[in-house]
C-alpha positions as CSV (number, residue, x, y, z in Angstrom):
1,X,53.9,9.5,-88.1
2,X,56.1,11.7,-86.2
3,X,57.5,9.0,-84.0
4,X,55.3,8.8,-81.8
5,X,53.5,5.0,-81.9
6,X,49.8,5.0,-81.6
7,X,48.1,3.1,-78.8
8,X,45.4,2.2,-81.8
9,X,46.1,2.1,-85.5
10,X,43.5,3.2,-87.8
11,X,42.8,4.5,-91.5
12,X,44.4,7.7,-90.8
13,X,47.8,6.4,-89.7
14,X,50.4,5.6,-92.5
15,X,54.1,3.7,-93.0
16,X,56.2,6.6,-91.8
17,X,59.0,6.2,-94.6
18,X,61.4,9.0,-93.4
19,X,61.5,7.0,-90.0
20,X,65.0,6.7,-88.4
21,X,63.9,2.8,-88.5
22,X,63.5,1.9,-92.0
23,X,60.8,-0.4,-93.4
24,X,62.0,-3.4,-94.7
25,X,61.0,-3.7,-98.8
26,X,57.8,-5.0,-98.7
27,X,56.5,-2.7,-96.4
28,X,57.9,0.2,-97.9
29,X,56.9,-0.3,-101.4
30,X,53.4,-1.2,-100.5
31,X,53.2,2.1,-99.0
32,X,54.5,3.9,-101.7
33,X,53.0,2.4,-104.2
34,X,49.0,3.0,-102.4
35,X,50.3,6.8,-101.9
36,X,51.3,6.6,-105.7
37,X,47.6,5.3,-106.4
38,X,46.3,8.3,-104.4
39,X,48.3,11.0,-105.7
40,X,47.6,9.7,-109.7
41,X,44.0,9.5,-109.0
42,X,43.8,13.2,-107.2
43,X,45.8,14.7,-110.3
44,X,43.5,13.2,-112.8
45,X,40.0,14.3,-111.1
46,X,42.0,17.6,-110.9
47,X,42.2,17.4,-114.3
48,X,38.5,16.7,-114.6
49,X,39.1,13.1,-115.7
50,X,36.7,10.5,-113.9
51,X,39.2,7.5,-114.8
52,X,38.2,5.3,-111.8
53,X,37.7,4.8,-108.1
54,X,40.4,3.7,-105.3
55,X,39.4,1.7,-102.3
56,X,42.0,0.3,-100.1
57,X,42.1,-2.9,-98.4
58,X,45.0,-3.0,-96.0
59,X,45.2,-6.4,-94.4
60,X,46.6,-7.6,-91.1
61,X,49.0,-10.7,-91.2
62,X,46.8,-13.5,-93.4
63,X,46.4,-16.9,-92.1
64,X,43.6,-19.6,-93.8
65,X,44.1,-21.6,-96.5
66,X,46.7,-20.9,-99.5
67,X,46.3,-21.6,-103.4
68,X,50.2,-20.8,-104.0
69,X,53.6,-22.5,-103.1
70,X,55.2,-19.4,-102.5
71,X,54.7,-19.0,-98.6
72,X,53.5,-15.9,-96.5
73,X,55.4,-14.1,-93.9
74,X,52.7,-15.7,-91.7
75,X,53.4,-19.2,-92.9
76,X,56.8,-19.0,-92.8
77,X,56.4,-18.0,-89.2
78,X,54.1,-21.1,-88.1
79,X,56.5,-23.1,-90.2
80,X,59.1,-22.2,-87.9
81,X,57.0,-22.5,-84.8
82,X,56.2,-26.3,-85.8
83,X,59.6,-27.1,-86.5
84,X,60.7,-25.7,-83.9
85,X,63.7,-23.5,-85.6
86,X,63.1,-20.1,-84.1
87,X,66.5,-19.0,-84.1
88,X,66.7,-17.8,-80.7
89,X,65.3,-20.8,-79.5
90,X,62.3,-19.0,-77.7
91,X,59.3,-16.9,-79.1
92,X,59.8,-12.8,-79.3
93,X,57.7,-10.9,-77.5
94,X,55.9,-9.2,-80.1
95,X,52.2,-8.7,-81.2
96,X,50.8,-9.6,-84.7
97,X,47.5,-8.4,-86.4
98,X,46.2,-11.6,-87.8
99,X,43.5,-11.9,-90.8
100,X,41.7,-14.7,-92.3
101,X,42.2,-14.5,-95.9
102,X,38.5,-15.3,-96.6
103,X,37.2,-12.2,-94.4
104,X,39.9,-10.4,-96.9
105,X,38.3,-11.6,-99.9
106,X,35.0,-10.4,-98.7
107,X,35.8,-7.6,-97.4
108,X,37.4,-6.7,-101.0
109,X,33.4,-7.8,-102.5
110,X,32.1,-5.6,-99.8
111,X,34.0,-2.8,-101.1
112,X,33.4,-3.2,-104.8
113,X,29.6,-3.1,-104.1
114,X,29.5,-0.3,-101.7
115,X,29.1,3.2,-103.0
116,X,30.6,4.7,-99.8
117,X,33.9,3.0,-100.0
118,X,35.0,4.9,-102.9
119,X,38.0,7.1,-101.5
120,X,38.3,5.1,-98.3
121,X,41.0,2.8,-96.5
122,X,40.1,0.1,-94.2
123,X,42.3,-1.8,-92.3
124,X,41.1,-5.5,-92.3
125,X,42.5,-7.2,-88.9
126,X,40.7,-9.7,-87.0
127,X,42.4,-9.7,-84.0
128,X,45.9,-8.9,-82.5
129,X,48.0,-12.1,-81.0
130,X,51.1,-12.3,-78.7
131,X,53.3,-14.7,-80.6
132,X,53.3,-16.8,-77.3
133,X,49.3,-17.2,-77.8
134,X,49.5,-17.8,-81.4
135,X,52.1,-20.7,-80.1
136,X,49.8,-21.9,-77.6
137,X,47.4,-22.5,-79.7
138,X,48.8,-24.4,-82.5
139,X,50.8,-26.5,-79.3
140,X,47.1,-27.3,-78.4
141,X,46.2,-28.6,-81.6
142,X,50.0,-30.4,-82.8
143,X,51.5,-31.4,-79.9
144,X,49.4,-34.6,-80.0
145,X,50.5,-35.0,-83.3
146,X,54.1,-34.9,-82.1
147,X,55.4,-31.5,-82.9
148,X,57.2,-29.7,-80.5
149,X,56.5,-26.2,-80.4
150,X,57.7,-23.7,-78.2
151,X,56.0,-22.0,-76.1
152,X,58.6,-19.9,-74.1
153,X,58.8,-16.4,-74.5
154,X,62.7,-14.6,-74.7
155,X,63.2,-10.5,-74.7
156,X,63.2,-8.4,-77.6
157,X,67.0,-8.4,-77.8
158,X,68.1,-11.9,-78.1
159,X,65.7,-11.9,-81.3
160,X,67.3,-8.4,-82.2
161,X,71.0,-9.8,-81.7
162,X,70.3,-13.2,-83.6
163,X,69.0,-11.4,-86.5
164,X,72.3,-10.0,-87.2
165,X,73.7,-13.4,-88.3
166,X,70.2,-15.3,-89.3
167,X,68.0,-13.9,-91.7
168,X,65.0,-16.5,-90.7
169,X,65.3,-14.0,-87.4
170,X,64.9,-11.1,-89.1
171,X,61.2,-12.2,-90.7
172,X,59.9,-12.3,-87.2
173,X,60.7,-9.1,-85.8
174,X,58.3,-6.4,-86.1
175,X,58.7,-3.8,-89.2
């Protein structure tokens, strides 16, 4: 991008990875390694070599059920929000794309049996949620099961500033 932030993301906008902000890891590697994918599969049809097609699913933040231990940025997130440990003490101000895993996995069988996705992206994002609504809505559902989760928003900054000395508030700031 050339630092300019889209009012709408689509297929056509990538991680900018010469950005004066850099991505953390994960987001940086994923980037690189789906340009990587692009650039091997454009040298080998120019080549002539038909060695396979490339369809990319890029997801939004997952939430649904989980077959591994190891958590998700996501779940670490509502993990903190029923605990109550945000470091700050308050919920950021910042917007998340969410994803149910299982429109994921069939957007990823869509894909495989459509013709017309070979060469494409697709973003798969349900919707986009303040942090405070995401909040909200797990309050409604666990506060009667005695969790205390908050529900007040602080600015941008205080997360900003706590992140300097706790890496849990690092996780929840945007990339």
């Amino acid at each position: 991008m050339d630092g300019q932030i889209p009012e709408k993301f689509n297929e056509m906008n990538w991680s900018d990875l010469q950005e004066s902000r850099p991505l953390k890891p994960i987001a940086k590697s994923k980037t690189m390694a789906e340009s990587a994918a692009w650039q091997y599969l454009k040298d080998a049809q120019g080549e002539g070599e038909d060695i396979f097609d490339l369809t990319v699913i890029n997801p939004g933040y997952l939430v649904g059920p989980q077959f591994v231990k190891r958590y998700s940025v996501m779940s670490t997130i509502i993990g903190y929000l029923l605990d109550n440990k945000l470091p700050s003490g308050a919920l950021p101000r910042i917007m998340i794309p969410v994803v149910d895993v299982r429109d994921v996995a069939k957007a990823h069988l869509l894909a495989i049996k459509s013709d017309e996705a070979q060469g494409e992206r697709y973003i798969v994002c349900s919707t986009s949620m303040w942090m405070r609504d995401i909040a909200l809505a797990l309050s409604e559902t666990f506060t009667p099961l005695n969790y205390s989760i908050p529900t007040n928003e602080t600015n941008y900054w205080v997360v900003k500033v706590a992140s300097l000395w706790y890496k849990e508030a690092r996780k929840v700031l945007p990339q």
